[in-house]
MDTraj code that builds the backbone (N, CA, C; nanometers):
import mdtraj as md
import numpy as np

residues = "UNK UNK UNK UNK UNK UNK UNK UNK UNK UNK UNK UNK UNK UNK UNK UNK UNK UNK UNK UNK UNK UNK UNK UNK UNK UNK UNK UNK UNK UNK UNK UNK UNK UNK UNK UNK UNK UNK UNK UNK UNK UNK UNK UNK UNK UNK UNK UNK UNK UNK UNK UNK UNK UNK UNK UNK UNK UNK UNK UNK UNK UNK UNK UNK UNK UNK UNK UNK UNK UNK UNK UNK UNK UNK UNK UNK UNK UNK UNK UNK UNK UNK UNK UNK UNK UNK UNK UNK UNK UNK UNK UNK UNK UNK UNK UNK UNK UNK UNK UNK UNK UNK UNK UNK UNK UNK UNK UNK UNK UNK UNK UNK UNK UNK UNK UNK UNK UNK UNK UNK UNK UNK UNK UNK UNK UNK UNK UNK UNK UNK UNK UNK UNK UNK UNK UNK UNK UNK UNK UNK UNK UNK UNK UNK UNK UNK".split()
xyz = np.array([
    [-5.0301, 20.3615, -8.5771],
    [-5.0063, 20.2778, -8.4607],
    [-4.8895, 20.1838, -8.4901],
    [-4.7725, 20.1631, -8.3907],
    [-4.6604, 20.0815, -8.3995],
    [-4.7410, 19.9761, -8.4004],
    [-4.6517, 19.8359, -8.4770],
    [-4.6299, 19.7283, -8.4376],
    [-4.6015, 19.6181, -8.2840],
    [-4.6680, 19.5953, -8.2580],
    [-4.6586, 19.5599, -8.0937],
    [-4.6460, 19.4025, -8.0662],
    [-4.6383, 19.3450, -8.1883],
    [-4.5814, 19.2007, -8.1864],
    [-4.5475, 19.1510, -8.3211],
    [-4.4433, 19.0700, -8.3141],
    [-4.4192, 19.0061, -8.4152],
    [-4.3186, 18.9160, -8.4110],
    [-4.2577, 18.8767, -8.5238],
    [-4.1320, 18.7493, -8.5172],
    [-4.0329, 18.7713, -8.5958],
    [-3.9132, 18.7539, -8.5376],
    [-3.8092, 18.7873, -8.6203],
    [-3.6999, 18.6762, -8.6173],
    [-3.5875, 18.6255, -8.7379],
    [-3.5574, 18.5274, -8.7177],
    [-3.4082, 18.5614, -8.7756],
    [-3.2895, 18.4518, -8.7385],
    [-3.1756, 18.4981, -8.7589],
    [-3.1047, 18.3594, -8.7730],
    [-3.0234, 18.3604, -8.8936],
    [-2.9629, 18.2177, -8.9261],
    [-2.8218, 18.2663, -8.9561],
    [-2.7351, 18.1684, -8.8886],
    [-2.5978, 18.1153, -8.9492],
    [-2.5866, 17.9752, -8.9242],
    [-2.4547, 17.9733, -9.0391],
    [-2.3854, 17.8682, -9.0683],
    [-2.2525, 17.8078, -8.9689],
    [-2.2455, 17.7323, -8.8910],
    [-2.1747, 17.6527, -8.8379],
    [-2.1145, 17.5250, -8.8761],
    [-1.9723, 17.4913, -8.8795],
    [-1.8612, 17.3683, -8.9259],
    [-1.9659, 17.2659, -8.7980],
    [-2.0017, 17.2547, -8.7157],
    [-2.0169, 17.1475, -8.6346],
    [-2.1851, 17.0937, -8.6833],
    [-2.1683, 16.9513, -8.6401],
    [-2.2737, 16.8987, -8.7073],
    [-2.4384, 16.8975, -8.6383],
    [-2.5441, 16.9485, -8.6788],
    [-2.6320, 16.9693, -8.6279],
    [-2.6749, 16.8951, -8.5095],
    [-2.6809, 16.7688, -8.4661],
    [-2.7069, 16.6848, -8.3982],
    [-2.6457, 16.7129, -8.2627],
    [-2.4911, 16.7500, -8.2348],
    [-2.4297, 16.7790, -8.1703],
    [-2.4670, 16.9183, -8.1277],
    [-2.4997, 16.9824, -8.2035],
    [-2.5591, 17.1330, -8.1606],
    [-2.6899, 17.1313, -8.0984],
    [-2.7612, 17.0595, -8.1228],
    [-2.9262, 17.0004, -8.0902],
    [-2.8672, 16.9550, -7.9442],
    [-2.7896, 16.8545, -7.9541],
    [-2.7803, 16.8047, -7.7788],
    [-2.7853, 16.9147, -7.6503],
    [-2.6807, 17.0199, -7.7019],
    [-2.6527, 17.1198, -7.5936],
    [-2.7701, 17.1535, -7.5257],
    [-2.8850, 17.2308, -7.6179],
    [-2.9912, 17.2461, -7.5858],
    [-3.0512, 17.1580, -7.5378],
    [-3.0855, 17.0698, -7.5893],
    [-3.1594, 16.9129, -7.5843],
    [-3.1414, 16.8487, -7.4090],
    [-3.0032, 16.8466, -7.4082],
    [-2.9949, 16.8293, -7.2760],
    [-2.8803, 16.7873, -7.1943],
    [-2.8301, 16.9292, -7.2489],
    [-2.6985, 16.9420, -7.1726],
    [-2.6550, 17.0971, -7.1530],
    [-2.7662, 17.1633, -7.1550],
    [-2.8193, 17.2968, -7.1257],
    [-2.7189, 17.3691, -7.0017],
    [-2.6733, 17.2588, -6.9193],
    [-2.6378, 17.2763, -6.8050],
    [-2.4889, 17.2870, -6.8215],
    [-2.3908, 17.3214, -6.9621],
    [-2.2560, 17.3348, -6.9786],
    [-2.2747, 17.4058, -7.0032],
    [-2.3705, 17.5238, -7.0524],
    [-2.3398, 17.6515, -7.1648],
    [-2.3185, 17.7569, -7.0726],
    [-2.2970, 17.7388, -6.9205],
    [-2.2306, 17.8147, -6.8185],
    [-2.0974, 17.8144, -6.8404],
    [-2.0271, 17.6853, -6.9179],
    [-1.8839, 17.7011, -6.9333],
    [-1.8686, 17.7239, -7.0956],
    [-1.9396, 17.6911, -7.1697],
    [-1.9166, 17.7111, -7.2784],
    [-1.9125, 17.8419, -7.3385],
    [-2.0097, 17.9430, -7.2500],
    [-2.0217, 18.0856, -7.3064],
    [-2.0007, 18.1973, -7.1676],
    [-1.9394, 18.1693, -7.0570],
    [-1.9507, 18.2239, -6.9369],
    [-1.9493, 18.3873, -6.9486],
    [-1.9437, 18.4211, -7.0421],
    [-1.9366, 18.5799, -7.0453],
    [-2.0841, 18.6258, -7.0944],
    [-2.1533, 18.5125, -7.1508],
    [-2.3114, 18.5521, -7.1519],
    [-2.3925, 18.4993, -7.1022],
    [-2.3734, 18.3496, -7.0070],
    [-2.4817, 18.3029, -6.9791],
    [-2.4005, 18.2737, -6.8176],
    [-2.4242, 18.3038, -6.6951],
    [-2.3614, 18.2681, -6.5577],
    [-2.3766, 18.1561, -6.5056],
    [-2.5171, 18.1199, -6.4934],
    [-2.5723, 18.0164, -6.4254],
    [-2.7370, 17.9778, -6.5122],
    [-2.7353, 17.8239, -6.5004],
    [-2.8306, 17.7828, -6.5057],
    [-2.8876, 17.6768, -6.4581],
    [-3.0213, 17.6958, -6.3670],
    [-3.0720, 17.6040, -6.2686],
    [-3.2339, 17.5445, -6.2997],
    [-3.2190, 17.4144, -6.2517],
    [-3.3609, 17.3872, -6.3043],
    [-3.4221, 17.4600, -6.1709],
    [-3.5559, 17.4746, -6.2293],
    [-3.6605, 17.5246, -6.1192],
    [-3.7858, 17.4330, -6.0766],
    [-3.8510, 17.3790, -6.1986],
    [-3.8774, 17.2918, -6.1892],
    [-3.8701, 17.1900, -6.2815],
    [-3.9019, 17.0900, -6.2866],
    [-3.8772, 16.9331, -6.3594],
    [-3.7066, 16.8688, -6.3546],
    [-3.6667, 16.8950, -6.4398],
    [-3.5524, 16.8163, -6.5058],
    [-3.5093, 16.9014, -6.6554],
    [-3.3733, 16.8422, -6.7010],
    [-3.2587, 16.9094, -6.7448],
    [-3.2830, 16.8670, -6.9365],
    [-3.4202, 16.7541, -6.9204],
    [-3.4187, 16.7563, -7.0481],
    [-3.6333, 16.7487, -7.0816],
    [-3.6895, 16.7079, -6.9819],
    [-3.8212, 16.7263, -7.0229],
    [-3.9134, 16.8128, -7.0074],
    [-4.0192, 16.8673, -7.1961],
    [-4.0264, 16.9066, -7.2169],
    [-4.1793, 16.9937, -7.0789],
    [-4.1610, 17.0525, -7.0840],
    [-4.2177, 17.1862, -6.9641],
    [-4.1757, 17.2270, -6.8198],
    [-4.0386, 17.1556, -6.8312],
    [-3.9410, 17.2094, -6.6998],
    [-3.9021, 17.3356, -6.7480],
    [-3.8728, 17.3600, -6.6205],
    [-3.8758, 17.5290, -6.5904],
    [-3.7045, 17.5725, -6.5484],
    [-3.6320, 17.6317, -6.6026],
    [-3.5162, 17.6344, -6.5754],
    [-3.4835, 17.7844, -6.5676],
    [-3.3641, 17.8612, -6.4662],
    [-3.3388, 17.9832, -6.4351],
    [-3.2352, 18.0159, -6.4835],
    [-3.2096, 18.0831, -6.6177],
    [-3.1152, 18.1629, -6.6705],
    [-3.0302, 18.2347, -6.6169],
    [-2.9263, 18.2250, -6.5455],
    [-2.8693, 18.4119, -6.4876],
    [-2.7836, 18.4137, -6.6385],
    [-2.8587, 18.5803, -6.6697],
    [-2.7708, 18.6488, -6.7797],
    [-2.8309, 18.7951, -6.7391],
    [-2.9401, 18.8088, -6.8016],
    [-3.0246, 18.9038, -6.7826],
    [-3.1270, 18.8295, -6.6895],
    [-3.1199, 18.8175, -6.5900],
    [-3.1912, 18.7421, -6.5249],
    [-3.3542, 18.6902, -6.5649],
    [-3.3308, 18.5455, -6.6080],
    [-3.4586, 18.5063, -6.6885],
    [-3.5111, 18.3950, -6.6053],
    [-3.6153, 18.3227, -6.6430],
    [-3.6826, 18.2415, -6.6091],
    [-3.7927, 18.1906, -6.6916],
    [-3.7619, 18.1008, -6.7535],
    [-3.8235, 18.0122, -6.9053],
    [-3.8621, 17.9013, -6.9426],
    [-3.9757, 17.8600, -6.9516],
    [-4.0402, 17.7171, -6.9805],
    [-3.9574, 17.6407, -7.0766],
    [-3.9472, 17.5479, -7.0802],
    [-3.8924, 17.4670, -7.2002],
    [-4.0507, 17.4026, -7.2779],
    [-4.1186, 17.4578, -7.4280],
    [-4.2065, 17.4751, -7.4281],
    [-4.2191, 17.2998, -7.4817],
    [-4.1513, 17.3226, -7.6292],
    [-4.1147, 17.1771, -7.7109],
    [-4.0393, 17.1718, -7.7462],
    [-4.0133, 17.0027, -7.7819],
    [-3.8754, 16.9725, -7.8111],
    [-3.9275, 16.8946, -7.9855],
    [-3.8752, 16.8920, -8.0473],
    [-3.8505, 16.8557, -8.1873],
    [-3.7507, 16.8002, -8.2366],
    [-3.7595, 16.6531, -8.1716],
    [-3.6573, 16.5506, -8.2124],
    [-3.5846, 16.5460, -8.3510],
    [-3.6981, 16.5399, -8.4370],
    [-3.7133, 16.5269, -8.5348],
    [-3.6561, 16.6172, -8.6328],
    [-3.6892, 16.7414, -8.6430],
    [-3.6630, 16.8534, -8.6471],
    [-3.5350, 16.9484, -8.6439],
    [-3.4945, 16.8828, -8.5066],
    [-3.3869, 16.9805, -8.4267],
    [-3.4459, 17.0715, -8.3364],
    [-3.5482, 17.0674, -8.2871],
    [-3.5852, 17.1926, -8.2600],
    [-3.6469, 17.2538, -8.1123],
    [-3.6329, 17.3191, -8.0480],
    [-3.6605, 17.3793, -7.9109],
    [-3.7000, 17.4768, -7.8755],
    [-3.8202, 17.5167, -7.7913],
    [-3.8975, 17.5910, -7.8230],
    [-3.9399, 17.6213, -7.6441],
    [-3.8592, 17.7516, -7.6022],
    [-3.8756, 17.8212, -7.4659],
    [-3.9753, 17.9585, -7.4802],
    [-4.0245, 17.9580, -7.3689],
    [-4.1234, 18.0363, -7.3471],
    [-4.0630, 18.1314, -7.2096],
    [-4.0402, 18.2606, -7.1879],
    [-4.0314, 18.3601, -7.1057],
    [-4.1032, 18.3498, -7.0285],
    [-4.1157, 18.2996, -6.8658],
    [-4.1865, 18.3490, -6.7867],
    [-4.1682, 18.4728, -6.6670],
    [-4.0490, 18.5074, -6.6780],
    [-4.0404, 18.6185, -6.5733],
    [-3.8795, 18.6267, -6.5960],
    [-3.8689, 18.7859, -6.5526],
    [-3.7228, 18.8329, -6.5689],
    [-3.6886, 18.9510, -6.6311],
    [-3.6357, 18.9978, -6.6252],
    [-3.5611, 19.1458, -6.7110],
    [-3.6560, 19.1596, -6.8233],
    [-3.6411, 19.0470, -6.8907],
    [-3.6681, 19.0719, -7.0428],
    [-3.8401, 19.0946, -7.0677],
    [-3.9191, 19.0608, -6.9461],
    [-4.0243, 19.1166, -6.9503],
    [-4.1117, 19.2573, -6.9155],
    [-3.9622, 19.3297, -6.8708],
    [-3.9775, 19.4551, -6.8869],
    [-3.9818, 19.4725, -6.9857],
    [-3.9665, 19.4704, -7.1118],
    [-3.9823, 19.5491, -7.2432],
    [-4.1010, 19.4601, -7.3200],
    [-4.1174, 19.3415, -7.3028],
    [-4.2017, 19.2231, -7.3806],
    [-4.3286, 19.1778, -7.3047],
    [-4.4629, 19.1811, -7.3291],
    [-4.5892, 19.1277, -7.2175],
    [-4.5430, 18.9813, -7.2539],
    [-4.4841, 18.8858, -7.4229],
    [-4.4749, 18.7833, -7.4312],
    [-4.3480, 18.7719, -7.5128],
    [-4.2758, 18.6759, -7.4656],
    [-4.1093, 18.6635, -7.5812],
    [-4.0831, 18.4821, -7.6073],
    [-4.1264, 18.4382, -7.6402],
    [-4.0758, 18.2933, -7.6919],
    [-3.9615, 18.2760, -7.7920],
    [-3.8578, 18.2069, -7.7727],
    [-3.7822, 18.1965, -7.8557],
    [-3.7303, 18.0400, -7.9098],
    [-3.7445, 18.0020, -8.0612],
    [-3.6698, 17.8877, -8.0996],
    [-3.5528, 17.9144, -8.1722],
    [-3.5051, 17.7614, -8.1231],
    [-3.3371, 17.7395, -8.2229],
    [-3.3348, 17.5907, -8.2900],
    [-3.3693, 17.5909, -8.3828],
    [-3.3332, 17.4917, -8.4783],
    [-3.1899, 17.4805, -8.5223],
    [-3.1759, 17.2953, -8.5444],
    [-3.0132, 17.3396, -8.5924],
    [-3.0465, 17.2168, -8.7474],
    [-3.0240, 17.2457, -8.8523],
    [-3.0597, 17.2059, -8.9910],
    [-2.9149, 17.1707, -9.0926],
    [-2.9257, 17.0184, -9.0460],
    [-2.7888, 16.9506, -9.1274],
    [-2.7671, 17.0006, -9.2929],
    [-2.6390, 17.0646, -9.2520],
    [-2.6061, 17.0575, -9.4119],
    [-2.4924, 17.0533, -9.4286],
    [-2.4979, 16.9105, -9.5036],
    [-2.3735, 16.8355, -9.4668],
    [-2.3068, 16.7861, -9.3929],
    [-2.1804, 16.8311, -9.3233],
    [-2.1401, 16.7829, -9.2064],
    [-2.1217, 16.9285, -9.1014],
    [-2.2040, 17.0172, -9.1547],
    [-2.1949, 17.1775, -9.0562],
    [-2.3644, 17.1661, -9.0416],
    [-2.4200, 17.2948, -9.0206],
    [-2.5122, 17.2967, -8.9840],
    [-2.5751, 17.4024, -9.0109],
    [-2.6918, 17.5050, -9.0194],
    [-2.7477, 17.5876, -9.0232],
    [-2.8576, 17.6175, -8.8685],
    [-2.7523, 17.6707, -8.8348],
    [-2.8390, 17.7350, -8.6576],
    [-2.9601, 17.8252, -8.7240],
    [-3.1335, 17.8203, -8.6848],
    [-3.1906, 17.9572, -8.6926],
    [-3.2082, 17.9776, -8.5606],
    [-3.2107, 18.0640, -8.5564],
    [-3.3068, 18.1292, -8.3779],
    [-3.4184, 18.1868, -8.4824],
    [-3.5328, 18.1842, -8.3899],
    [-3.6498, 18.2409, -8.4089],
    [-3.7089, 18.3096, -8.2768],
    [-3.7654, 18.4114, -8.2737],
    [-3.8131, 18.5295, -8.1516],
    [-3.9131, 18.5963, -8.1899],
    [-3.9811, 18.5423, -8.0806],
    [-4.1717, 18.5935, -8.1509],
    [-4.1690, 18.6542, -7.9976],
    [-4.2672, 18.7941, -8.0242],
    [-4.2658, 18.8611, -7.9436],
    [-4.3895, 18.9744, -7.9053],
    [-4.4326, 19.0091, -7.8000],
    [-4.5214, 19.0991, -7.7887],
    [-4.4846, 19.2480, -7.7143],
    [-4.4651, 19.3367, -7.7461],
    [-4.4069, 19.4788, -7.6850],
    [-4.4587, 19.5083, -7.5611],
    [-4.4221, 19.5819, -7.4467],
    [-4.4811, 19.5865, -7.3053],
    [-4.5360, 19.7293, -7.3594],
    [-4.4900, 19.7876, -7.4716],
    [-4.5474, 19.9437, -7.5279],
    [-4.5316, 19.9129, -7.7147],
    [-4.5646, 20.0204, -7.6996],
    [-4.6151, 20.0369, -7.8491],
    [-4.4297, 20.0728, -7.9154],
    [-4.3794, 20.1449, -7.8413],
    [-4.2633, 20.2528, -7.8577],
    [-4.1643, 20.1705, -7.8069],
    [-4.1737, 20.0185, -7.7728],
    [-4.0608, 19.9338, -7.7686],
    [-3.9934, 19.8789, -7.8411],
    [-3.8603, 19.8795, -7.8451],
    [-3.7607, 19.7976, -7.9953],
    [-3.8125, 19.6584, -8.0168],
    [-3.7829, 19.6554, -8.0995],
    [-3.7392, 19.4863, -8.1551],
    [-3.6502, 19.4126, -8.1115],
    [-3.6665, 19.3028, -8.0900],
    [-3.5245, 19.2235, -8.0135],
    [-3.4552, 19.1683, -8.0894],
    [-3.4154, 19.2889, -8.1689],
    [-3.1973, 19.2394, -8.2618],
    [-3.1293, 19.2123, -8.1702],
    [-3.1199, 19.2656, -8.0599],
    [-2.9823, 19.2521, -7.9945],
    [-2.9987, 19.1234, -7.9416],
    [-3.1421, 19.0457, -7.9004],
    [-3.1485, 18.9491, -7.8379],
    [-3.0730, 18.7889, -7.9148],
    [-3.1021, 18.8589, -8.0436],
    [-3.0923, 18.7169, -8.1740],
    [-2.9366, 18.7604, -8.1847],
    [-2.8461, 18.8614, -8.1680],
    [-2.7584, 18.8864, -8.1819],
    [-2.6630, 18.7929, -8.0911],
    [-2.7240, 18.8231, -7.9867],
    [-2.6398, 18.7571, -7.8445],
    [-2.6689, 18.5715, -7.8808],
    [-2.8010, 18.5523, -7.9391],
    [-2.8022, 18.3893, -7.9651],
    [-2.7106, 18.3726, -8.0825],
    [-2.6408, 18.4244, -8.1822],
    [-2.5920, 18.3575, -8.2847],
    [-2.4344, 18.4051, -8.1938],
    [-2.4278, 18.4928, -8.1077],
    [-2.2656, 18.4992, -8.0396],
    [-2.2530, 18.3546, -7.9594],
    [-2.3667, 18.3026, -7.9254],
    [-2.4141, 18.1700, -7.8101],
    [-2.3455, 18.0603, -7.9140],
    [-2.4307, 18.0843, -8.0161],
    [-2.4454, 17.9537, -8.0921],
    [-2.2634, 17.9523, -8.1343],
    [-2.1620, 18.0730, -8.1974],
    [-2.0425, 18.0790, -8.1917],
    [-1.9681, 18.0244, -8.0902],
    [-1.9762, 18.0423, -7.9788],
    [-1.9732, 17.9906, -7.9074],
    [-1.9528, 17.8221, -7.8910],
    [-2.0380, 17.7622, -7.9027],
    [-2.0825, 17.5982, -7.8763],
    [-2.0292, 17.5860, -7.9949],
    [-2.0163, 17.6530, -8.1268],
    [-1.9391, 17.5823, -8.2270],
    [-1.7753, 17.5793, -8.1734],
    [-1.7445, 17.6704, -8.1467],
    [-1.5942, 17.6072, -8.0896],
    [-1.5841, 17.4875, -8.0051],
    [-1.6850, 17.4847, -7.9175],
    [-1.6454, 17.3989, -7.8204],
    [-1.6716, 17.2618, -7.8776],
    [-1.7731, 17.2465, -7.9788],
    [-1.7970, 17.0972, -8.0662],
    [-1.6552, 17.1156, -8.1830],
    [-1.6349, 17.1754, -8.2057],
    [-1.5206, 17.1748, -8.3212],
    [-1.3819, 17.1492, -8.2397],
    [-1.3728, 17.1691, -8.1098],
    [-1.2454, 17.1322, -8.0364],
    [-1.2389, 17.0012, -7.9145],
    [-1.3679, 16.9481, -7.9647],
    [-1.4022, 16.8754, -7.8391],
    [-1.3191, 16.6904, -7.8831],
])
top = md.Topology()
chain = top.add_chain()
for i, resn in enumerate(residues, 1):
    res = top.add_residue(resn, chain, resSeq=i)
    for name in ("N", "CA", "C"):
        top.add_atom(name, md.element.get_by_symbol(name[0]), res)
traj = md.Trajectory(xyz[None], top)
């Protein structure tokens, strides 16, 4: 019998300083339409607000729709939950975190992606953690030129 859930996690290293990488997410979620426009189109709250934690905000990429689960001040850390969209064609459950972990004056981005298969005979989501560390490339230019 396949594997039908699990977690997979993916780290790089970024020149920009964690804190500044934490904000985007944190709560300014609402630039990474200009910061990455070739992967992320639009993003709208649905419900709550743009930074507290269990507002509901609408992705257009692959068309998503995702809780903002927790936030981890402390930490760095942010923690969305999948509620409807593309990506639940292949997943019954997909949560994903991104920590950003000072070192030094750069940072160490992880994404983390915990996941449950809609089948037994469904992939793993590489490509998903793939597209977050192209994201996270991304926002490092734009903090490194800002």
């Amino acid at each position: 019998m396949a594997l039908t859930a699990g977690k997979l996690e993916i780290e790089t290293e970024i020149k920009a300083p964690a804190d500044e990488f934490f904000k985007i997410f944190r709560s300014q979620a609402h630039h990474l339409p200009n910061i990455c426009s070739d992967k992320i189109h639009k993003i709208e709250v649905h419900e709550g607000d743009w930074e507290t934690q269990g507002s509901v905000k609408h992705w257009s990429y692959t068309i998503v729709l995702r809780r903002l689960e927790s936030i981890d001040e402390e930490n760095r850390s942010i923690t969305f939950k999948v509620l409807d969209g593309e990506l639940l064609n292949d997943y019954k459950s997909y949560k994903f975190t991104t920590q950003a972990i000072p070192k030094g004056e750069a940072c160490l981005v992880k994404w983390t992606a915990e996941y449950e298969k809609a089948s037994e005979d469904g992939s793993d989501p590489h490509g998903y953690l793939e597209l977050a560390v192209n994201i996270t490339k991304d926002i490092e230019s734009l903090l490194l030129n800002a």
